[in-house]
C-alpha positions in Angstrom: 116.1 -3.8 45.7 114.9 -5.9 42.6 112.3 -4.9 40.7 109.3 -6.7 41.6 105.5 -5.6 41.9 105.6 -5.3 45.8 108.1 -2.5 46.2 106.5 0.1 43.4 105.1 1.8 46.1 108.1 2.9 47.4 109.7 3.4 44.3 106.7 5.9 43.5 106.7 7.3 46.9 110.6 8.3 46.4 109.5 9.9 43.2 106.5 12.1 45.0 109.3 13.2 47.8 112.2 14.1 45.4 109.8 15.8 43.6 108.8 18.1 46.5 112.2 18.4 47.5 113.4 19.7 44.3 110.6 22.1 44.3 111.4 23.1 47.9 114.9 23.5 46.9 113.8 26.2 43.6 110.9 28.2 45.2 111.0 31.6 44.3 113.2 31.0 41.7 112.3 32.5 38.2 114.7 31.3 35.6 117.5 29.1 35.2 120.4 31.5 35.2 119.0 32.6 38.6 119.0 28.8 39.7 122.4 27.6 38.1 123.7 31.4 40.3 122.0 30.6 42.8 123.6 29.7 46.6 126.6 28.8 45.0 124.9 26.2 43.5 124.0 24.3 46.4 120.4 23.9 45.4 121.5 23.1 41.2 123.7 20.3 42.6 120.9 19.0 45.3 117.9 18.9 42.8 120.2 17.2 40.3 121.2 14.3 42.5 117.5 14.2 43.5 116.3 14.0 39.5 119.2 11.2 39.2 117.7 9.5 42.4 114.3 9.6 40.5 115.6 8.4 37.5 117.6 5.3 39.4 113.9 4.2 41.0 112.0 4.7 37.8 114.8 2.0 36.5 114.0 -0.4 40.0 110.3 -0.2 39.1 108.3 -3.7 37.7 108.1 -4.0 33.6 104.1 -5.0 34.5 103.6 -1.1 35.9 105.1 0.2 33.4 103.5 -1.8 30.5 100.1 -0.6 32.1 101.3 3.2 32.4 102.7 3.5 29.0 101.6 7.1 29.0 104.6 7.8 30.8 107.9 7.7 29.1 109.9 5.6 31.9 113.0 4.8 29.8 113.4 8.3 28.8 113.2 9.7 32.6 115.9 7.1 33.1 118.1 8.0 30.5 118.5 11.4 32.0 119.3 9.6 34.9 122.1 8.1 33.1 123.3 11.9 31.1 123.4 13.6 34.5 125.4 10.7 36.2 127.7 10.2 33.3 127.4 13.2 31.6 127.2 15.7 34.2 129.3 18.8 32.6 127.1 18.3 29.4 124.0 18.9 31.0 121.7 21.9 29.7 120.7 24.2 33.1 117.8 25.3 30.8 116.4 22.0 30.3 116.7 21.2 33.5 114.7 23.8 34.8 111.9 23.0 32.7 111.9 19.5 33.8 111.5 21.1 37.6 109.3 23.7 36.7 106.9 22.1 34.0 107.3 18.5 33.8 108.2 17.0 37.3 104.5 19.0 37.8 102.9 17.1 34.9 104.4 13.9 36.4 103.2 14.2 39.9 99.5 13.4 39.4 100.3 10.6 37.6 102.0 9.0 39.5 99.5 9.9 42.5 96.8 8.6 40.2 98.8 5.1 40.1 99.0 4.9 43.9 95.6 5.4 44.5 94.8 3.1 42.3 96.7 0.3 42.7 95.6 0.7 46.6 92.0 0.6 45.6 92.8 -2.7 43.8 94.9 -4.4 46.8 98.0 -4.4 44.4 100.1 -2.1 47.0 100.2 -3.0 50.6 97.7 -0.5 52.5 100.0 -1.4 55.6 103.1 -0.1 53.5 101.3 3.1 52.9 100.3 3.6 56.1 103.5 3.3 57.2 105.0 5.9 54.8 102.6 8.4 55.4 103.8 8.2 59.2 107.1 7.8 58.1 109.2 11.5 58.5 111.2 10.2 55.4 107.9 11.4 53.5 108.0 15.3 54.5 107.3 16.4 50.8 104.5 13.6 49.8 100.9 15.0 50.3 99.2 11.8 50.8 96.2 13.2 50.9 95.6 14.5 47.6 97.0 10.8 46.1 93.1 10.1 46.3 91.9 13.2 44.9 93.2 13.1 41.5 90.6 12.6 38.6 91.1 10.1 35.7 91.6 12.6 33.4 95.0 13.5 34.1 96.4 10.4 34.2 95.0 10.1 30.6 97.1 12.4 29.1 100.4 11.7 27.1 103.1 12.7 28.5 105.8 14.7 26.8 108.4 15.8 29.0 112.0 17.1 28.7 113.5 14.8 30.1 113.2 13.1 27.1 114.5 15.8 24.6 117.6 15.3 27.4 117.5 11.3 27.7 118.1 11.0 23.7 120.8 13.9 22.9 
C-alpha cells in the first residue's frame, strides 16, 4: 500500500498489535540474556520480525501524520527497521529489550491518542475501525482504552532506543 492519509489507521493499528504481540511473546521475562536464551530463541526471532514489521508501516504511513506528530521520532523507528533487516547479526539483544520493555510502552499511548483523535475529527473511517475491532487479526489491540488516553501523554517527547539503534 502507498502512503496516503486513508490507510494510517491501519498502519497504526498494525503497530498497537505487534506491540502486544511482542509483549505477549516476553512476559515474564526479566532481562535480556534470559530473552536472547530463551525457547531457543523462538520468541527473540518472532518479536524482532514483528519490530521490523512496525518499522516497515511507520515507513507506509502519510508525511502529513507525521508532520503533525513530530513528538514521535518516525524515521528513527524506521531505521531500526532497516539495522535489523540488513544488519541482523549486529544487533544489540540489550537494546532491544529496552525497546520492548520501556519504549514500545511509551509508544503505545501515543499512538492510541492519534487514533482517537483523528476518529473524533472524521480523518479515519469510523467504518474501518469498526471493522478492525471485529476483525480477529486485532487480538492484541485494546480498542477500548484508544479513547481513554489523556492529552498529556501524547505531549511528551519521545526518546526511545530505537533511535540510539536507528543511528549506530
Amino acid at each position: 500500500m502507498l502512503s496516503h492519509r486513508e490507510n494510517d489507521l491501519l498502519y497504526l493499528l498494525n503497530i498497537l498489535e505487534y506491540s502486544g504481540k511482542i509483549w505477549k511473546y516476553t512476559e515474564n521475562i526479566i532481562s535480556a540474556e534470559e530473552f536472547y536464551e530463551f525457547n531457543d530463541q523462538l520468541n527473540l526471532n518472532a518479536s524482532l520480525t514483528l519490530l521490523a514489521n512496525i518499522g516497515e508501516d511507520v515507513g507506509k504511513i502519510s508525511q502529513e501524520l507525521k508532520q503533525e506528530y513530530q513528538d514521535i521520532e518516525w524515521q528513527s523507528i524506521k531505521n531500526f527497521r532497516n539495522k535489523i533487516v540488513h544488519n541482523y547479526a549486529g544487533i544489540d539483544i540489550d537494546i532491544v529489550f529496552e525497546i520492548i520493555t520501556k519504549d514500545l510502552r511509551i509508544l503505545k499511548p501515543k499512538i492510541e491518542k492519534i487514533i482517537s483523535k483523528k476518529l473524533e475529527e472524521k480523518i479515519f473511517n469510523i467504518d474501518e475501525w469498526n471493522s478492525a475491532k471485529e476483525s480477529e487479526f486485532y487480538k492484541y489491540v485494546d480498542f477500548a482504552s484508544v479513547y481513554s488516553n489523556s492529552d498529556a501523554s501524547v505531549k511528551n517527547i519521545v526518546n526511545l532506543s530505537f533511535f540510539v539503534m536507528g543511528v549506530r
